[in-house]
N, C-alpha and C positions, 0 to 999 in steps of 0.2 A: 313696544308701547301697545296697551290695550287701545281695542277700541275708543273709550273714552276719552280719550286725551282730545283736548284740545288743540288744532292743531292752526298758527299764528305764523302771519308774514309781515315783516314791515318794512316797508321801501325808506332811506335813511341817507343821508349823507353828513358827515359830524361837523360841518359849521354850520348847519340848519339850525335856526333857533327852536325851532319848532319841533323842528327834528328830537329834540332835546328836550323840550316839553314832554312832547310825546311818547320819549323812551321812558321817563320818568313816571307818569300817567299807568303807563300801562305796567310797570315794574309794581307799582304799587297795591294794582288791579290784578296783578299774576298772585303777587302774597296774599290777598285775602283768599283770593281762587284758592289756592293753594293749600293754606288753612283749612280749608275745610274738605277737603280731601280729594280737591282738583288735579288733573295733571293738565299741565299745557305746555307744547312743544314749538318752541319760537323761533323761526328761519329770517336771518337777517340778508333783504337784499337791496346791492347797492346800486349807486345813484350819486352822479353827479353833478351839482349845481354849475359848478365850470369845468370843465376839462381839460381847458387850456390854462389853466392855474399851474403855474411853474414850483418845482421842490424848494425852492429859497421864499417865499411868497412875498408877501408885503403884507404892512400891517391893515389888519381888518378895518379900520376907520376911514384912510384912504379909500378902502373898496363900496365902504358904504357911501362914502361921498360922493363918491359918482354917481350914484343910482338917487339918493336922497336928497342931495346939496345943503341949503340952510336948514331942513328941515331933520339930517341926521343927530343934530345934541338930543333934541327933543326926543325922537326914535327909541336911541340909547337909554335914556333917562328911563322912558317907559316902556323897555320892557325889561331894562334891569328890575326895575321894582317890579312886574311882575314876576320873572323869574324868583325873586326874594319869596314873594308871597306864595309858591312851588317847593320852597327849602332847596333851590339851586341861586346859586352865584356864580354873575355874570362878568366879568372882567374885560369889558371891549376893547380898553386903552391897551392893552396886552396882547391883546389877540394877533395871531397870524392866520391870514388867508393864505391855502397852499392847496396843493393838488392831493385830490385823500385815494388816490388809485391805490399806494403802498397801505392805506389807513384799511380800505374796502377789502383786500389780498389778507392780512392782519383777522380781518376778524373771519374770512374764510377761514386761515388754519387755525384757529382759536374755537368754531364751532367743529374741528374735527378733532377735539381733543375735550370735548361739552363745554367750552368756555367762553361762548358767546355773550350771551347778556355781562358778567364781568369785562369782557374786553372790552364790549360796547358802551359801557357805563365808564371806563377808565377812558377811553378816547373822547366823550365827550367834554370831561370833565378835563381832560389835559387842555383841550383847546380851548373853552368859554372858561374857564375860571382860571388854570393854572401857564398860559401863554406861551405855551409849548406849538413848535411845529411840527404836526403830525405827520409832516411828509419826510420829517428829517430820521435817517434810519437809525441812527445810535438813540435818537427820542422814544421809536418803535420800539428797540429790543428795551427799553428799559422800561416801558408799559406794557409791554408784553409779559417780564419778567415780574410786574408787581400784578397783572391779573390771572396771574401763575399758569401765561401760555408758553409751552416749550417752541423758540425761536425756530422759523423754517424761513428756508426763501420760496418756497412752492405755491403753487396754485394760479402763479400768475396769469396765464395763459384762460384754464376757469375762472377768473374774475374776470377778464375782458370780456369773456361771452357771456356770461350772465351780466355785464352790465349792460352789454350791447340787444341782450333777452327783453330787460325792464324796458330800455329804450324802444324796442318795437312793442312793446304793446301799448304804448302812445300816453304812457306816467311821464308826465311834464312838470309836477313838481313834487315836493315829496312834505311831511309824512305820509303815506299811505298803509293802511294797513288790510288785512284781508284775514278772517275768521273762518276758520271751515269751509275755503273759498268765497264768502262773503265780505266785497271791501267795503272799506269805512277809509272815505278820503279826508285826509287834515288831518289836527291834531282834536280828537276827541279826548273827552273829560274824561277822568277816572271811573267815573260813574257809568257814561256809557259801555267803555271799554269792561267793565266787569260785569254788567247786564249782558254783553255778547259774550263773553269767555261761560256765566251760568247758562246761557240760550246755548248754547256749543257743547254743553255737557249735559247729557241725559240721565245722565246716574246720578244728579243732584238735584235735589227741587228745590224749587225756585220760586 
């Protein structure tokens, strides 16, 4: 990679709604980058919203109940419709909460094969629209195989200490993202997210 490249981290875990925003946002903001004859090099790291989420889960509404109560239809309601207004679809009634340890390990060996951003955009997409559990392994190889990553069981060991890395540097929720070492916490707009990808790149003006 030249100099140039822009170089993108983003802290993630795939039942994050935002999370998901976010991936979106910036995919978008990678393609126009890109277009005009950007390179940007995108390291996905992971993050757990529970850790104690078991491989079978329970359904996402249940989980939101707790934390919501009467307040969860309303929740739902809005932010499906924003999601909509994103060109993502949200499917909560479907959704499984589970443990994404196997999901986090996945897109490790999926970026050592360059196929991060597809892995990452198929996992999101199994859990909030298509109510797949991404903890369940025979779900794994079959999005692995449609974001055309070749199956490993490896790295596991690497994803425990890189999750246990993000956790000491004191990232308590996630999207987070980081530009040339500069973070940008939340889920930023498309808009900002390609203002920092042109700022990151000096061989294009801007």
């Amino acid at each position: 990679m030249g100099e140039e490249t822009v170089q993108i981290e983003i802290v993630l875990d795939v039942p994050c709604v935002w999370s998901y925003f976010a991936f979106a946002r910036f995919e978008r903001a990678a393609a126009r980058h890109r277009a005009r004859g950007g390179e940007v090099a995108v390291r996905f790291l992971p993050y757990q919203l529970d850790p104690d989420a078991t491989v079978e889960g329970e359904p996402k509404l249940a989980v939101l109940r707790r934390s919501f109560g009467d307040r969860t239809d309303d929740a739902v309601t809005g932010i499906t419709a924003k999601a909509a207004e994103e060109g993502l679809t949200f499917r909560h009634a479907g959704a499984v909460m589970s443990n994404t340890f196997e999901a986090h390990r996945l897109i490790a060996v999926a970026a050592g094969q360059g196929r991060a951003e597809a892995m990452v955009e198929r996992l999101f997409r199994a859990h909030h629209t298509d109510g797949l559990n991404v903890a369940d392994p025979a779900v794994l190889r079959r999005l692995a195989a449609e974001a055309g990553v070749e199956w490993s069981d490896g790295l596991a060991a690497e994803t425990r200490a890189e999750l246990a890395r993000v956790r000491a540097t004191g990232i308590r929720g996630v999207p987070v993202f980081s530009v040339n070492g500069r973070q940008l916490p939340g889920a930023q707009s498309e808009e900002t997210l390609y203002a920092a990808l042109q700022k990151g790149d000096k061989s294009l003006s801007v």
